[in-house]
C-alpha positions in Angstrom: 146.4 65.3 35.6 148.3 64.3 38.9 151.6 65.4 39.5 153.6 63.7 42.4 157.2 65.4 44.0 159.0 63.0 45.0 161.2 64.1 48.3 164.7 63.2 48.9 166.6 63.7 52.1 170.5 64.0 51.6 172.3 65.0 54.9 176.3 65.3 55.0 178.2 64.5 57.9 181.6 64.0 58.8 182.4 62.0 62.2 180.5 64.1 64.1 177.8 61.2 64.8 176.7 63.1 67.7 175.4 66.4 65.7 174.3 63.5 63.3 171.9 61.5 65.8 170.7 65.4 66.8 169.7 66.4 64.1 168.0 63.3 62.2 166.4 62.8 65.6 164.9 66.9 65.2 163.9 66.5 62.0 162.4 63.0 62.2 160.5 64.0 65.1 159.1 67.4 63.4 158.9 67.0 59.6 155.3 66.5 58.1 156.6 65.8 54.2 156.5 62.5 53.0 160.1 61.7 52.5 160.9 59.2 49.5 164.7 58.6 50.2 167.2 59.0 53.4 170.7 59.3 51.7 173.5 60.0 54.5 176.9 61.1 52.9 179.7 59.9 55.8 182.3 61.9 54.3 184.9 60.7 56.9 184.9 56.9 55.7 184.2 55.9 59.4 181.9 53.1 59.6 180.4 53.7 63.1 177.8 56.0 61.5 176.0 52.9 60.8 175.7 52.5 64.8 173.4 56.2 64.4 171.6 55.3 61.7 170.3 52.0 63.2 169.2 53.6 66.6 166.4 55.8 64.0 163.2 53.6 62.9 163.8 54.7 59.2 165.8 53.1 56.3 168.9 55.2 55.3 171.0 55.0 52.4 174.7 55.4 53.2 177.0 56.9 51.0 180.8 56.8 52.1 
């Protein structure tokens, strides 16, 4: 029998799109798991956070 754990990446963040862009860029560049999901909760409702996300060579989901 094979198990499988999926991995799901959930980050908050809350206009501070430059700690944002930091820190996805630190962990993109240093993780070794094999993330499933990217889920990004903008809890400020400001749309720019879709300029960070689309800067990173990685599919996000976007919660608002």
């Amino acid at each position: 029998m094979t198990s499988s754990t999926a991995i799901t990446f959930v980050l908050t963040s809350c206009a501070r799109f430059d700690l944002l862009s930091e820190t996805l860029a630190s962990f993109l560049a240093s993780n070794t798991a094999a993330i499933e999901r990217y889920v990004i909760v903008e809890d400020s409702g400001d749309r720019r956070v879709r300029d960070v996300l689309a800067s990173f060579n990685q599919t996000f989901e976007l919660i608002f």
